[in-house]
N, C-alpha and C positions, 0 to 999 in steps of 0.2 A: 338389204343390210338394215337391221334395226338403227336406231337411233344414235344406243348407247355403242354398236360398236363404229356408227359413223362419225361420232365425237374423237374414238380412238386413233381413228385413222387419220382424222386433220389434223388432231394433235402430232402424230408421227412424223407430218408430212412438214409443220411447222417446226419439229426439233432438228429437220433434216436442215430446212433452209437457211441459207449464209443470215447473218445481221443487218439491217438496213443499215445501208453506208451513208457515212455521216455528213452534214450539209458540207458544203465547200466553206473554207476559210475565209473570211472579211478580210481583206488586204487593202490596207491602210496607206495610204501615200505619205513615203518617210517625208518628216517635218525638213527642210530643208535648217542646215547648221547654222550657225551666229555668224554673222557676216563680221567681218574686223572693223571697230566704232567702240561708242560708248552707247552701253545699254543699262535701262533702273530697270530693277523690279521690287514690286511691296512683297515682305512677305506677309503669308495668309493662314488663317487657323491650321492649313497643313504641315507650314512649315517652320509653325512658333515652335520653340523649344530644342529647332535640331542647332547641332554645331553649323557654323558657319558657311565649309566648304560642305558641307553635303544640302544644306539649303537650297546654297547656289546650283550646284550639281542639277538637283531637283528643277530651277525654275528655269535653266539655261538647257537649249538643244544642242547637242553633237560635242560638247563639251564636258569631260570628263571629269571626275572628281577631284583625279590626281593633276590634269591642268589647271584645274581652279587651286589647288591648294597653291601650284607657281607661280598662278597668277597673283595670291593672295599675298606670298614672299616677295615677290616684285613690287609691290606697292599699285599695282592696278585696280586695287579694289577697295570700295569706299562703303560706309554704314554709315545715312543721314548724312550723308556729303565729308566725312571725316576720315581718311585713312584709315584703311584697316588692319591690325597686326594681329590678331588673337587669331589663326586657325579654328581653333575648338570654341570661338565666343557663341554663346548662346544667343536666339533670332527672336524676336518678340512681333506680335501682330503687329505690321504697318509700320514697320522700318523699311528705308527705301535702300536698297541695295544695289549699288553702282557696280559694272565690271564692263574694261577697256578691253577688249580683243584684239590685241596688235596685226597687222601686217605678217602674212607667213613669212617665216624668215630664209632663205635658203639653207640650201643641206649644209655649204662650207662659207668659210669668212672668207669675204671680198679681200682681193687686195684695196687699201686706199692710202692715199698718198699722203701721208701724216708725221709732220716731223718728227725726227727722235735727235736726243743725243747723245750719241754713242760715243764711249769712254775705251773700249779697245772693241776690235772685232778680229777674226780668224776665220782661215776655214771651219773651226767648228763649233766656235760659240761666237758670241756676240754681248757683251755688257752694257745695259742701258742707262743714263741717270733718268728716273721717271716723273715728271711733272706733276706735281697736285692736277684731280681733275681727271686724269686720265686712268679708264678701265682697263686690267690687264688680258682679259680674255671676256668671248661674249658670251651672253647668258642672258636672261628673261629680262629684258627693260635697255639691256645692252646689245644690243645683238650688231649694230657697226661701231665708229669711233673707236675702236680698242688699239690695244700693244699689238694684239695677234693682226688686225685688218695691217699696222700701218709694217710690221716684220714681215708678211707674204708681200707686200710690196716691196721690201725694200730687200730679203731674200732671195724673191723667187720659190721655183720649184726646190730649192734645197731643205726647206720646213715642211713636204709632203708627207705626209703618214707618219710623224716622228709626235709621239704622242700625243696621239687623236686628233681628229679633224676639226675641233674648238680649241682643241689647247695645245699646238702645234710648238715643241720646243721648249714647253712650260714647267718649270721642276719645283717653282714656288713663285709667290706672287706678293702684291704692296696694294693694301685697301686702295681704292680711288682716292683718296685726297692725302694721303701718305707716300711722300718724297722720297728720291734716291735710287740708289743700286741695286741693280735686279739684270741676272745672268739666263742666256735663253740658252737653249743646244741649236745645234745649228747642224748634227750629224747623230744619226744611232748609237755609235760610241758616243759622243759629248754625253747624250741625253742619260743613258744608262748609266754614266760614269757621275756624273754629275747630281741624278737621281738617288744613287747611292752616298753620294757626299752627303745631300740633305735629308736623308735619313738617319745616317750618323751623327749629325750634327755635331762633328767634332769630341767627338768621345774617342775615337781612334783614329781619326784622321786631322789632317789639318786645314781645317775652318772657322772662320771669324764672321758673324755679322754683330755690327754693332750699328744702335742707333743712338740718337740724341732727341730727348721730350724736355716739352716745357710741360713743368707740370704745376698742378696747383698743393700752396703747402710745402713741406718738405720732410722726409723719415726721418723717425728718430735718429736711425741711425746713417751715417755717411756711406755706407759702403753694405750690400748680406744679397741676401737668396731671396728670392719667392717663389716657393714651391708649391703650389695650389693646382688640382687637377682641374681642366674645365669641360665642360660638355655646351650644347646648345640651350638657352636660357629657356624656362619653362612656360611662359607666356607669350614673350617676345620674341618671334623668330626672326629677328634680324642679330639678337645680339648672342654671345656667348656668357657661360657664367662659372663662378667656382663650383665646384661640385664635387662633393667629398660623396667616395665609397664607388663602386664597380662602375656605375654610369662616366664616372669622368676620365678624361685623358691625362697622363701625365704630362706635364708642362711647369719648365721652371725656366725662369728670366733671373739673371746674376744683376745686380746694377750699381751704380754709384755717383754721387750726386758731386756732381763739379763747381756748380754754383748756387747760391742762395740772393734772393730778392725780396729788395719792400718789406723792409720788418717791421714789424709795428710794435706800436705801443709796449709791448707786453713782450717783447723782444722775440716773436717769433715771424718766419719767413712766412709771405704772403705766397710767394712762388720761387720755383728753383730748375736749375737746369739739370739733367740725369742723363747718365750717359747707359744705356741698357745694352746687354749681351746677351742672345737665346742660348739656352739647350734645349730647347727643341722648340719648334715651329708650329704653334696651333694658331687657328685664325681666331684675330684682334688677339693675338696671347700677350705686348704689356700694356694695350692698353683697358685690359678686363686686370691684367695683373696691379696694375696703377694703381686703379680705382679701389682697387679691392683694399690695396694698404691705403686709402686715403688720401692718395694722392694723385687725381685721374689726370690727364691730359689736357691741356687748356685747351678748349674749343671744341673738345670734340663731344659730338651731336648726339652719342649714345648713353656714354658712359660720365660725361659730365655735369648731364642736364642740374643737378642738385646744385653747382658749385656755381650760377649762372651771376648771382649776387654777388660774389666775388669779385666781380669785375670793379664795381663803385668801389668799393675798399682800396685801390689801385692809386696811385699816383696819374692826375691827369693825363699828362704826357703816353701812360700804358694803356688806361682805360679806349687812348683813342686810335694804339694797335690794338688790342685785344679784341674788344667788342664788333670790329667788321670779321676778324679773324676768318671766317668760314668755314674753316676745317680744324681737324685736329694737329697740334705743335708737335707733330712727331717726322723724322727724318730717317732714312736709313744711311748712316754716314758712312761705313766701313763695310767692305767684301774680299775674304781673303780666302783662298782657295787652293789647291796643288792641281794645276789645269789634268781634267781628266782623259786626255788621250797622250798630250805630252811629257808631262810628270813636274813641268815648270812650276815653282810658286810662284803666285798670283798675289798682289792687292791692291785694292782701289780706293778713295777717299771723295769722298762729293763735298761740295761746302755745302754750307746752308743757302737755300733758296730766297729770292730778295723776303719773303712776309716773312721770314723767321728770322733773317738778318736784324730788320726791321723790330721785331719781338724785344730780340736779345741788348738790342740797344736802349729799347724805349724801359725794358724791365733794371737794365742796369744803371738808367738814368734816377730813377725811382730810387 
């Protein structure tokens, strides 16, 4: 065999044979997850400039984006030692970036033995007056102390699987430091009957909530509407906001101002008491609605931060309820209902709570 046709031949033999197979893969030992603690990290020319949660994403193991952003909602997570709110905040070289890992929570709420005070109960609901302070279902930061831990205790198995396994009997809820009446189900008829009511919200059926705010300032006018849609505020994810055009929900609060206080000089009210009625139920809906006419809620930590100076302009005596105040001067005072399995009309009245008893005296002394 000449040369040239033994070059053809290896060539041949070489187009016949398999591919050399490829090295074996480097397997890596998974980095073991974030143990539950607090951990810093700096961020690094890698991760200057991204949004927030994906930073973190970035510089934490076994921890997801999307639980970093709950974490972030929760208030677990800090930038140079300062609470974080901004999601989407831009990372700069060598900011130290804090994030708390909670304790796995279990799948279902504990029962725990946590007073309530209940204002009627039945086989299939149960009406609470709810405490400032107290969480009504658990979620990131909350996950015991709540309404739902201290109702399976006080229940039982009757709240199993009556919607969902966090928010057992829940058809609507009262911010944590937001007083009053608030109705659970206690049966799949209650809950669906009832769920239905507050959907309604009394447009066809018959229901009342009304509350009572102190507020700062007072409307021009005594008695109207606020009809303002609101959506999730665009910076702040803690709070809600007005928001005109498809993003927002419709949400309007009817109200009327019962009393006026501390007028000054100039003969206008310092502060006044409002008695508000929902048609319909968006969360924080009057006290984004308050604020929005200029008249937020005394004390409260969201929506009234601007109004904080207010307080000196006060009549001693108010100044020295007011300023421990710790929450917002809002109540739910009225719950009225047509019980939804039995057809009975329902309604309920709470008083004021002592710090707001307290409020109304020191404002009316003034």
């Amino acid at each position: 065999m000449n040369q040239h046709a033994k070059n053809r031949y290896q060539a041949g033999l070489r187009a016949q044979a398999p591919p050399p197979a490829p090295p074996p893969p480097q397997i890596r030992p998974e980095a073991e997850p974030l143990a539950p603690g607090h951990h810093v990290f700096v961020v690094g020319e890698d991760q200057a400039g991204s949004r927030l949660d994906k930073a973190l994403a970035d510089l934490t193991t076994g921890v997801s984006r999307t639980r970093v952003q709950h974490l972030i909602e929760a208030g677990y997570v800090t930038i140079d030692g300062a609470r974080a709110l901004d999601i989407g905040a831009k990372t700069r070289v060598g900011q130290s970036l804090g994030i708390d890992i909670p304790e796995a929570a279990a799948p279902e709420p504990a029962a725990e033995n946590i007073p309530l005070k209940i204002v009627y109960e039945d086989e299939y609901l149960v009406v609470i007056d709810k405490p400032a302070g107290l969480v009504v279902h658990p979620s990131a930061g909350h996950e015991t102390g709540t309404l739902v831990n201290a109702l399976i205790a006080h229940c039982g198995d009757s709240l199993s699987g009556i919607g969902g396994v966090k928010r057992p009997g829940i058809v609507h809820r009262l911010d944590k430091d937001t007083t009053g009446l608030l109705v659970v189900a206690k049966t799949d008829a209650a809950h669906q009957g009832l769920a239905a009511l507050f959907a309604d919200h009394g447009r066809t059926m018959n229901f009342t909530r009304e509350y009572i705010a102190y507020v700062w300032g007072a409307p021009a006018r005594r008695r109207g509407t606020i009809d303002a849609p609101l959506a999730r505020h665009g910076t702040n994810r803690e709070k809600q906001a007005v928001i005109r055009g498809d993003r927002g929900r419709e949400a309007i609060t009817h109200y009327q101002v019962e009393d006026v206080f501390c007028v000054d000089a100039d003969g206008k009210p310092l502060a006044s008491r409002m008695r508000c009625a929902l048609e319909t139920g968006r969360t924080h809906q009057i006290r984004v609605h308050l604020a929005h006419s200029g008249c937020p809620v005394i004390g409260d930590p969201l929506y009234a931060t601007g109004f904080r100076t207010k307080v000196s302009l006060l009549p001693p005596r108010a100044q020295k309820v007011v300023a421990p105040l710790g929450r917002q001067a809002l109540h739910a005072a009225v719950l009225g209902f047509d019980h939804p399995v039995t057809g009975k009309a329902m309604r309920f009245e709470s008083k004021l709570p002592a710090d707001l008893r307290a409020l109304d005296k020191a404002l009316r002394a003034g």
